[in-house]
Structure formats: structure tokens, C-alpha cells
PyMOL Python script that loads the backbone (N, CA, C, O; Angstrom):
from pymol import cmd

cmd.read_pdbstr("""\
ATOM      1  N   UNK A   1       1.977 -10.870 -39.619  1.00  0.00           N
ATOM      2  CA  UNK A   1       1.961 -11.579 -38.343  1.00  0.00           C
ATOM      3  C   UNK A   1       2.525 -10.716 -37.216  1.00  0.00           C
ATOM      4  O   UNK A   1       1.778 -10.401 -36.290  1.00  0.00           O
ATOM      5  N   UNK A   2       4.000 -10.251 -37.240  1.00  0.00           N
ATOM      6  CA  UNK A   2       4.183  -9.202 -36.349  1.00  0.00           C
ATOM      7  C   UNK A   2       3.500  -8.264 -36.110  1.00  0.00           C
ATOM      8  O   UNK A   2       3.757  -7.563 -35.132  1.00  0.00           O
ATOM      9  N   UNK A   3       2.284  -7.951 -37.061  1.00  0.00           N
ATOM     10  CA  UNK A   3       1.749  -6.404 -36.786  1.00  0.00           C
ATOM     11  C   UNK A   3       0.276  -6.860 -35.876  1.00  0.00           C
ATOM     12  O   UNK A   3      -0.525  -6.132 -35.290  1.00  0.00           O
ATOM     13  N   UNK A   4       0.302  -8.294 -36.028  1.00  0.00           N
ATOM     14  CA  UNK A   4      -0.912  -8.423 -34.655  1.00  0.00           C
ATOM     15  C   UNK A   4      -0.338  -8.714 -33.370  1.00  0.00           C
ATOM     16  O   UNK A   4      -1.088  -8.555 -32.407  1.00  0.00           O
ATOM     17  N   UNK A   5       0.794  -9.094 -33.161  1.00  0.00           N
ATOM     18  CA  UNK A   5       1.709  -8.972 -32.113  1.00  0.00           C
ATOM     19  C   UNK A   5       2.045  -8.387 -31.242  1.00  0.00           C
ATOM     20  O   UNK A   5       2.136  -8.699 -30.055  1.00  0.00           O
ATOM     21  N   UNK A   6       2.359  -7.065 -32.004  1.00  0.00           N
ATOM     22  CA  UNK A   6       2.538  -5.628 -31.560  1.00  0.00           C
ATOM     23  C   UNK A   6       1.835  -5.341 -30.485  1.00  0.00           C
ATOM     24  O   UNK A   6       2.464  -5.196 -29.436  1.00  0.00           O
ATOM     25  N   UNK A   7       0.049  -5.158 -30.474  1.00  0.00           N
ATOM     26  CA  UNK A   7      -0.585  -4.906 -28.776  1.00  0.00           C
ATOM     27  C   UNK A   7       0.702  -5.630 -27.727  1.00  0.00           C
ATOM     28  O   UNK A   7       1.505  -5.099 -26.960  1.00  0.00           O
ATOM     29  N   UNK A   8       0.461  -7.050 -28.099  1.00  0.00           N
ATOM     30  CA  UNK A   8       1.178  -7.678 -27.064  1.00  0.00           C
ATOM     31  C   UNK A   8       2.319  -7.460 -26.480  1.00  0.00           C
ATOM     32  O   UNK A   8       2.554  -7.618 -25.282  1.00  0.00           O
ATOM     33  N   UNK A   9       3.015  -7.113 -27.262  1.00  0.00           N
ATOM     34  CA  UNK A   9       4.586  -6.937 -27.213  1.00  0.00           C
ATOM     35  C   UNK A   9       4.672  -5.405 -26.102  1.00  0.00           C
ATOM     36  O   UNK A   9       5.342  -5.114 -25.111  1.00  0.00           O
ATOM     37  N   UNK A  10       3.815  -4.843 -26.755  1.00  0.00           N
ATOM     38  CA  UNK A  10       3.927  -2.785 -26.099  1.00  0.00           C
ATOM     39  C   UNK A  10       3.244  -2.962 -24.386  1.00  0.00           C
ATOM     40  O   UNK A  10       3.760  -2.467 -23.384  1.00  0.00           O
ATOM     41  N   UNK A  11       1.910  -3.839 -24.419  1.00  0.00           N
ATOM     42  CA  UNK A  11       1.510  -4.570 -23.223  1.00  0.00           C
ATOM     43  C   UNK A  11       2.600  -5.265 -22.013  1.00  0.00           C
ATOM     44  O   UNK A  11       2.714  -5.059 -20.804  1.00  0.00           O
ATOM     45  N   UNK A  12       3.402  -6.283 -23.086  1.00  0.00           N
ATOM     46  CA  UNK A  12       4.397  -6.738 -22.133  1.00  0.00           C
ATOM     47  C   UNK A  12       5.618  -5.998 -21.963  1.00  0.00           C
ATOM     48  O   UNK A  12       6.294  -6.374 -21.005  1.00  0.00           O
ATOM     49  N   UNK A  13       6.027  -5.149 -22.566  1.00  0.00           N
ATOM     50  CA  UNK A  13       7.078  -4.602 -22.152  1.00  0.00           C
ATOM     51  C   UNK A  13       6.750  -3.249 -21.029  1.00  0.00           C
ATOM     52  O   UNK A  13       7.497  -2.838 -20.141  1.00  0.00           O
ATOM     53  N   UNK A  14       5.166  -2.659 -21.475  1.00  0.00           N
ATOM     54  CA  UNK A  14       4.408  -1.613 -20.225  1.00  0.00           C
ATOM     55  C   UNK A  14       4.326  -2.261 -19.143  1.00  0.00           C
ATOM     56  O   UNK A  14       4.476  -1.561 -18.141  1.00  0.00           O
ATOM     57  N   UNK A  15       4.096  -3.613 -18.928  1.00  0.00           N
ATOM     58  CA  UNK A  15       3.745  -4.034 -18.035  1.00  0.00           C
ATOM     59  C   UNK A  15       5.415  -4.676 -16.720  1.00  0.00           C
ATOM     60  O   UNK A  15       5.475  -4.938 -15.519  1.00  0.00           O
ATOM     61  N   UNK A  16       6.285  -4.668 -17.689  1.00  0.00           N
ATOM     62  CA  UNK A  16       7.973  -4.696 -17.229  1.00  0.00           C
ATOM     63  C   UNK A  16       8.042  -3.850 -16.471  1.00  0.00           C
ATOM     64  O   UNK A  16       8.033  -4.088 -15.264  1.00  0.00           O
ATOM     65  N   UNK A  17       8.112  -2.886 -16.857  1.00  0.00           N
ATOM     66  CA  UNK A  17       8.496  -1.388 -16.838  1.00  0.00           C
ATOM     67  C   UNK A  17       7.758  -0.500 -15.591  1.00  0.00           C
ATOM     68  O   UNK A  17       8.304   0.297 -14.827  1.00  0.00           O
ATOM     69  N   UNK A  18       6.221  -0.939 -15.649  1.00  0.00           N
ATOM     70  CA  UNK A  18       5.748  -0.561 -14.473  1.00  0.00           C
ATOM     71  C   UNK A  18       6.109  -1.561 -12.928  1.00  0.00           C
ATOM     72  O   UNK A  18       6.433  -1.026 -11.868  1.00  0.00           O
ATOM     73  N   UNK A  19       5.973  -2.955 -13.104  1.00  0.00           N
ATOM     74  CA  UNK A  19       6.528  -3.580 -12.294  1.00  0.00           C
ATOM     75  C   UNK A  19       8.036  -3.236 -11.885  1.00  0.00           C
ATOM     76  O   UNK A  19       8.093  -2.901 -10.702  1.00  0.00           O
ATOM     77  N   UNK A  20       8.804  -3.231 -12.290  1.00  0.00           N
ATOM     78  CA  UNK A  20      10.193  -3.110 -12.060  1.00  0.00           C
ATOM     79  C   UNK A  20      10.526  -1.588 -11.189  1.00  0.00           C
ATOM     80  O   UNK A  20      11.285  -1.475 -10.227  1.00  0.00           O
ATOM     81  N   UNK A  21       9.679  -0.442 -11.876  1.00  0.00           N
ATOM     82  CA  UNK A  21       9.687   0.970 -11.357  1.00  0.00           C
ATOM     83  C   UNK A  21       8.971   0.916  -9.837  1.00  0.00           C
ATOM     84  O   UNK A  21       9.276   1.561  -8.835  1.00  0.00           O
ATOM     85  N   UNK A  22       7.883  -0.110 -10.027  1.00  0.00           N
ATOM     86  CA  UNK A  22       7.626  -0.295  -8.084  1.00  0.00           C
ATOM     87  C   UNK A  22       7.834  -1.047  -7.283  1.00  0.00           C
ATOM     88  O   UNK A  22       7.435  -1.300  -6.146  1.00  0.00           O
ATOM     89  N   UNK A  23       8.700  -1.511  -8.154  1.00  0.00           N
ATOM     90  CA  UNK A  23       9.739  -3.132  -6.736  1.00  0.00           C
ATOM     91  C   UNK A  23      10.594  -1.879  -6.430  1.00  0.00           C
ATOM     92  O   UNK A  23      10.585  -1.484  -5.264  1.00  0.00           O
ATOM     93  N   UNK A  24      11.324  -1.217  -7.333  1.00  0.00           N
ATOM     94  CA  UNK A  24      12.354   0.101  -7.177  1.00  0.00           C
ATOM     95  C   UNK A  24      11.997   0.858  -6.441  1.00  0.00           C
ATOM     96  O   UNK A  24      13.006   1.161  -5.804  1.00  0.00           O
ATOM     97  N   UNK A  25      10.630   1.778  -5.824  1.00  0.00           N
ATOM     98  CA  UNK A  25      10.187   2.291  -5.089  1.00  0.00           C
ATOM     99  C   UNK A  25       9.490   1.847  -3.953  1.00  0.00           C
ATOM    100  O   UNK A  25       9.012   2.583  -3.090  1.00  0.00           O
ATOM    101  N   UNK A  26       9.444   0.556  -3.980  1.00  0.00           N
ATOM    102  CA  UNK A  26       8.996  -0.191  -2.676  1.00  0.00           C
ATOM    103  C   UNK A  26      10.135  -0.487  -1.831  1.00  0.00           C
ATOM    104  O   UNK A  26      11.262  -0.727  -2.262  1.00  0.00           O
ATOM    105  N   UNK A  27       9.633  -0.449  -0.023  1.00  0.00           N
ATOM    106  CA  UNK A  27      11.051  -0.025   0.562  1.00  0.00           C
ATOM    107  C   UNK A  27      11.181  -1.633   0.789  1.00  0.00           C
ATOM    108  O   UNK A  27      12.334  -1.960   0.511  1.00  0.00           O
ATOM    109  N   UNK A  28      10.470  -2.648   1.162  1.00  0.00           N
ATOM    110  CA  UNK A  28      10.478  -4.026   1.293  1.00  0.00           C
ATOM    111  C   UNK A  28       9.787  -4.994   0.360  1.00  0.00           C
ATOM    112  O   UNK A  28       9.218  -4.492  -0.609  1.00  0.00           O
ATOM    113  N   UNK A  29       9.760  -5.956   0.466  1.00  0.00           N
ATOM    114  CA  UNK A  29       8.567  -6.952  -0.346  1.00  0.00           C
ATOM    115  C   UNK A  29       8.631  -7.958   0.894  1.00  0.00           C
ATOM    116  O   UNK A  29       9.313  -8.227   1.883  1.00  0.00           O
ATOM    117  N   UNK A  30       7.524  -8.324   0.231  1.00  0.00           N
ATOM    118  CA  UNK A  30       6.410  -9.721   1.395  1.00  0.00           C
ATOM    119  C   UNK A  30       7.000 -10.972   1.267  1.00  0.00           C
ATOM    120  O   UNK A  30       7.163 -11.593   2.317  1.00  0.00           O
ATOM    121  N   UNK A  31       7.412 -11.566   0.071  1.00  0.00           N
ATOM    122  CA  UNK A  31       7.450 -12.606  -0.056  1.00  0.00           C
ATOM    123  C   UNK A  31       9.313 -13.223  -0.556  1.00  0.00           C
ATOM    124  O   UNK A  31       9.930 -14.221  -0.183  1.00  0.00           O
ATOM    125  N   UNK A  32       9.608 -12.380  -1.276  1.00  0.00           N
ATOM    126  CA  UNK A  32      10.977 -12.432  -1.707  1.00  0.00           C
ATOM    127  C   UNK A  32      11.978 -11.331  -1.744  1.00  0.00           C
ATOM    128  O   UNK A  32      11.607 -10.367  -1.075  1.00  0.00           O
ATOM    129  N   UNK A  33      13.013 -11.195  -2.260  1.00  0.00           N
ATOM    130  CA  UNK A  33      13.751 -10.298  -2.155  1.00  0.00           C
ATOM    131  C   UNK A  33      13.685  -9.750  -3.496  1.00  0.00           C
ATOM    132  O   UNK A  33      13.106 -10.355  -4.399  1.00  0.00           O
ATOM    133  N   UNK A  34      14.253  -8.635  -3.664  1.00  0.00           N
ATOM    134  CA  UNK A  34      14.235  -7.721  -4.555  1.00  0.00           C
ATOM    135  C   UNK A  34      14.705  -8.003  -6.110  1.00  0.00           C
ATOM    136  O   UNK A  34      14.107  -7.627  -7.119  1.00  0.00           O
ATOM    137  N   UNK A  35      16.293  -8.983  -6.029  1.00  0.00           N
ATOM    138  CA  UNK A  35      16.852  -9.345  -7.143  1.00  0.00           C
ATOM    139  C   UNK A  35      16.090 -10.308  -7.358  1.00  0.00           C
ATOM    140  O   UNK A  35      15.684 -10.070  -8.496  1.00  0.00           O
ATOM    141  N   UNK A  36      15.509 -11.462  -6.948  1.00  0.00           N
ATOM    142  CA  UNK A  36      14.631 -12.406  -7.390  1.00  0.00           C
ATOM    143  C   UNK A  36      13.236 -11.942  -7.980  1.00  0.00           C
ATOM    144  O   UNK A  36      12.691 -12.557  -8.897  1.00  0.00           O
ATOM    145  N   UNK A  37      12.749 -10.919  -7.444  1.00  0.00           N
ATOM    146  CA  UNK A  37      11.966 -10.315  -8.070  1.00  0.00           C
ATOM    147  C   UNK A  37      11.831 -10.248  -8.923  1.00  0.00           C
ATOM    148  O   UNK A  37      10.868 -10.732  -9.518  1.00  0.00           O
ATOM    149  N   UNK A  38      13.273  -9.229  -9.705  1.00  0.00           N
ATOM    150  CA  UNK A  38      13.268  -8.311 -10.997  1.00  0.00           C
ATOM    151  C   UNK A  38      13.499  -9.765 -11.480  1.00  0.00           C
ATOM    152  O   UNK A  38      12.521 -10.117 -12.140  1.00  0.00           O
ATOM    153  N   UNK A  39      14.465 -10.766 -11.388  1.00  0.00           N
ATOM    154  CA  UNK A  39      14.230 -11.774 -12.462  1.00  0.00           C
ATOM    155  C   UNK A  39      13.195 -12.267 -13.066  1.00  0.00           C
ATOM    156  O   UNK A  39      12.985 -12.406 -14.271  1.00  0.00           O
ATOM    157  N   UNK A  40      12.392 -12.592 -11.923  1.00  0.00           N
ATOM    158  CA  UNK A  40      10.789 -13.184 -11.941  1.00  0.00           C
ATOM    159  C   UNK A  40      10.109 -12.416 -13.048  1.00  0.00           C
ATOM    160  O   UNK A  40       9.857 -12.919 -14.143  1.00  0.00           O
ATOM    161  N   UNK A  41       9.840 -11.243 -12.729  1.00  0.00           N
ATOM    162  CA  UNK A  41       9.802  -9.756 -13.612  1.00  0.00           C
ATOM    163  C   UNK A  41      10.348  -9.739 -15.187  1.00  0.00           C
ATOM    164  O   UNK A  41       9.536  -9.357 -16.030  1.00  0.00           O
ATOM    165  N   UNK A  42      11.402 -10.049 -15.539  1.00  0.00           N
ATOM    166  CA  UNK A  42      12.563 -10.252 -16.836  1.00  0.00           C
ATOM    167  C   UNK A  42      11.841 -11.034 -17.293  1.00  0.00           C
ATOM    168  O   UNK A  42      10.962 -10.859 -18.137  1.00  0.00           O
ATOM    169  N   UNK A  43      12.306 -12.405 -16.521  1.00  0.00           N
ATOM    170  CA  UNK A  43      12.655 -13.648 -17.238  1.00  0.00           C
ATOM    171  C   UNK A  43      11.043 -14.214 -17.594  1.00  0.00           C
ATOM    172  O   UNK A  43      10.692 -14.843 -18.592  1.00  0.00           O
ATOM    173  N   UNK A  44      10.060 -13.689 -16.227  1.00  0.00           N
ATOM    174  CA  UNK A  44       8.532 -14.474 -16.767  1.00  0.00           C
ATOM    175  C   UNK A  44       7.696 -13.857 -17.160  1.00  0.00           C
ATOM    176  O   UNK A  44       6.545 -14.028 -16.760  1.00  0.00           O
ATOM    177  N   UNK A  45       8.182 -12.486 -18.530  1.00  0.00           N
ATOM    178  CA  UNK A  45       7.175 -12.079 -18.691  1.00  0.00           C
ATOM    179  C   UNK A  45       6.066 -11.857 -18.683  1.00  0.00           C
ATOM    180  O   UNK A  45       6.011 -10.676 -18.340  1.00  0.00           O
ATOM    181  N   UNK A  46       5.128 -12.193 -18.830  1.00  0.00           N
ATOM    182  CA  UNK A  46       3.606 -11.768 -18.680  1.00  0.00           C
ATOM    183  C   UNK A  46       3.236 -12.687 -17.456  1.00  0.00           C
ATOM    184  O   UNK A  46       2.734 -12.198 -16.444  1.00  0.00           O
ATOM    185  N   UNK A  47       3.509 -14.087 -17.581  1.00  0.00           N
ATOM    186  CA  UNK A  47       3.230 -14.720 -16.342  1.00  0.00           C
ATOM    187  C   UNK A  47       3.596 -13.824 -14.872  1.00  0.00           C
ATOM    188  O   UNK A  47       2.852 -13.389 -13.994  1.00  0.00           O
ATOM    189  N   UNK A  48       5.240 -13.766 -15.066  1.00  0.00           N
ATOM    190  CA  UNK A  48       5.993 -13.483 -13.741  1.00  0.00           C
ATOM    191  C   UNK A  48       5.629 -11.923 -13.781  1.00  0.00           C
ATOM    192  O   UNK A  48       6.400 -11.158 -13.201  1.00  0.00           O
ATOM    193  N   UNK A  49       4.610 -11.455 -14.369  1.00  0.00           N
ATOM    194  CA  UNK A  49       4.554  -9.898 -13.904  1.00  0.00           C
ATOM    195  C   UNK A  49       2.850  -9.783 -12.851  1.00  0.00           C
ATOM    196  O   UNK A  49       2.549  -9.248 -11.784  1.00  0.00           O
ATOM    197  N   UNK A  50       2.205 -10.492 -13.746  1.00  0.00           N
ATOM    198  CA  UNK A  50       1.124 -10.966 -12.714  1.00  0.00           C
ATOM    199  C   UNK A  50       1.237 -12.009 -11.756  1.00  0.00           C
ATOM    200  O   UNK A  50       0.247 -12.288 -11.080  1.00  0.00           O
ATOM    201  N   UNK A  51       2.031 -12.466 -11.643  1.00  0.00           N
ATOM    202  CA  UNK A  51       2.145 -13.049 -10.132  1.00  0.00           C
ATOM    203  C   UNK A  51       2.945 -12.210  -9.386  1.00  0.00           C
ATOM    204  O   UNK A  51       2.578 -12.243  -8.211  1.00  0.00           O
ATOM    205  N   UNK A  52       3.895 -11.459  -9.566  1.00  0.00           N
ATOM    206  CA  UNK A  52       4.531  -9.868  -8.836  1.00  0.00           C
ATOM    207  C   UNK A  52       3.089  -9.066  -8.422  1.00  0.00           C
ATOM    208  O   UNK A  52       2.913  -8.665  -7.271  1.00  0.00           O
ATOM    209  N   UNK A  53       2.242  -8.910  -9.323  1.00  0.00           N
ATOM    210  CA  UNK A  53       1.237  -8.075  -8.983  1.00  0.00           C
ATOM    211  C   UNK A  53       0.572  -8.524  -8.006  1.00  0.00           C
ATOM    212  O   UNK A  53       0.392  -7.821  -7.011  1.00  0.00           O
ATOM    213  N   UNK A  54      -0.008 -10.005  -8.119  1.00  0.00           N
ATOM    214  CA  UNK A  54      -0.954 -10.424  -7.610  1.00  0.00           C
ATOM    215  C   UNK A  54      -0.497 -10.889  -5.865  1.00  0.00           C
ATOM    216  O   UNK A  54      -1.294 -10.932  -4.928  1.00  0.00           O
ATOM    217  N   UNK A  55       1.110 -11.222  -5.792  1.00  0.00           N
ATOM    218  CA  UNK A  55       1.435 -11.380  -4.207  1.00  0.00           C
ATOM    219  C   UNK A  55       1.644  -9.802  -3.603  1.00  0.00           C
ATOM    220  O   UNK A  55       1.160  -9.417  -2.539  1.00  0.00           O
ATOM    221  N   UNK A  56       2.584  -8.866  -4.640  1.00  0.00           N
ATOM    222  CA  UNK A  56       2.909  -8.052  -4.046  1.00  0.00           C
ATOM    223  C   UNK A  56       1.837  -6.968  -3.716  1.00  0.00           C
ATOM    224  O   UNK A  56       2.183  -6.233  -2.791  1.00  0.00           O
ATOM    225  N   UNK A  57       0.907  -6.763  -4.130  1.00  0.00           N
ATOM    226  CA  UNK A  57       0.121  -5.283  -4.237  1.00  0.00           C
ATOM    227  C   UNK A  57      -0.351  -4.834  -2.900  1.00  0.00           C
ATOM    228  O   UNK A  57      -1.231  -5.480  -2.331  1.00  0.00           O
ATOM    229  N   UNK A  58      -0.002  -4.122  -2.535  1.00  0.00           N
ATOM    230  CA  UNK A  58      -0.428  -3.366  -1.060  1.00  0.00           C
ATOM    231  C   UNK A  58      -2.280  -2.601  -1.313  1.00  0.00           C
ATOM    232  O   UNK A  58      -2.582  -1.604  -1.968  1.00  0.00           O
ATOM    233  N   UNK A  59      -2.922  -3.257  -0.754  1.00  0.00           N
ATOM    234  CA  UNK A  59      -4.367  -3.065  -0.255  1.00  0.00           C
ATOM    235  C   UNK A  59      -4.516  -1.431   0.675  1.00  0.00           C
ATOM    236  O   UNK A  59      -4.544  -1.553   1.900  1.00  0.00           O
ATOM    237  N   UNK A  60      -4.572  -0.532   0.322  1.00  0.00           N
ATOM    238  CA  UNK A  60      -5.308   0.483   1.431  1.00  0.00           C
ATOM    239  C   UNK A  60      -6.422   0.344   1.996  1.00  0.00           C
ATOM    240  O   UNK A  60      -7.393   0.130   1.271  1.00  0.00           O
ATOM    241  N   UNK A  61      -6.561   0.406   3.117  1.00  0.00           N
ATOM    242  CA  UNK A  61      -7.764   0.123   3.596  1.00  0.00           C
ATOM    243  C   UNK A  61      -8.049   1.240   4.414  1.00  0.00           C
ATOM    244  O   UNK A  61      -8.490   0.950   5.526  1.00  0.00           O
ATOM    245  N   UNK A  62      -7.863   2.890   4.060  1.00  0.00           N
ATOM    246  CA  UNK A  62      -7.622   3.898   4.567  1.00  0.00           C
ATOM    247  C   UNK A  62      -9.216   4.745   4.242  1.00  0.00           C
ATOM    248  O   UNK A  62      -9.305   5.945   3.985  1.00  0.00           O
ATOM    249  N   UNK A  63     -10.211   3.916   4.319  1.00  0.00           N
ATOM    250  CA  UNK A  63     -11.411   4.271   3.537  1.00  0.00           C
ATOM    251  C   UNK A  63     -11.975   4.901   4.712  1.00  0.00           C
ATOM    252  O   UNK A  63     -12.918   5.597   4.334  1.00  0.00           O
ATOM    253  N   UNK A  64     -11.849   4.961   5.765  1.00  0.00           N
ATOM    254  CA  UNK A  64     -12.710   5.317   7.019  1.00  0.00           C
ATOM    255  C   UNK A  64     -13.316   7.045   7.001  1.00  0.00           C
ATOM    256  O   UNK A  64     -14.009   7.466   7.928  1.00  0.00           O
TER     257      UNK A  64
END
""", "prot")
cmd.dss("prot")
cmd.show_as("cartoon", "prot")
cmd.util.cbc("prot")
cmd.orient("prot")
């Protein structure tokens, strides 16, 4: 049982890890502050990492 898990687990913890490294390198956020973030981030794993993604992600529109 753990060994079908595993994707998931390496998924959700990649997916921590990248979120958390660009709240850290982002100089502001849009919607909340930073420590609420990383909780959001922690505490709602897979949920709270795609909703970080999905408010925070900065759009370039530098296509011209």
C-alpha cells in the first residue's frame, strides 16, 4: 500500500518545496501575507498548494 503512495507523497512534498522557495523569492503577494501563506502551503497540502498557485502566479505578458 505505501509503495503506491509514494508518487504522491514525492509529488506533494515537490510541490511544498517549490511553492515555499517562491513565496521566499517573491518580493510581495496579492492576496495575503507571507506567514499565512507558508501555512496555507504546510498545513493544506495539495489543496493549499494549488490554490497558492492558482491566486498567486504572475502572468507575463512581455510577448510583444
Amino acid at each position: 500500500m505505501i509503495l503506491l503512495l509514494t508518487p504522491i507523497i514525492i509529488i506533494a512534498l515537490g510541490l511544498i518545496i517549490f511553492n515555499l522557495i517562491n513565496l521566499k523569492n517573491k518580493k510581495d503577494t496579492k492576496y495575503l501575507n507571507k506567514p499565512l501563506w507558508t501555512l496555507i502551503i504546510i498545513i493544506g497540502n495539495i489543496v493549499g498548494n494549488i490554490i497558492y498557485l492558482a491566486l498567486e502566479s504572475e502572468k507575463n505578458d512581455d510577448s510583444d
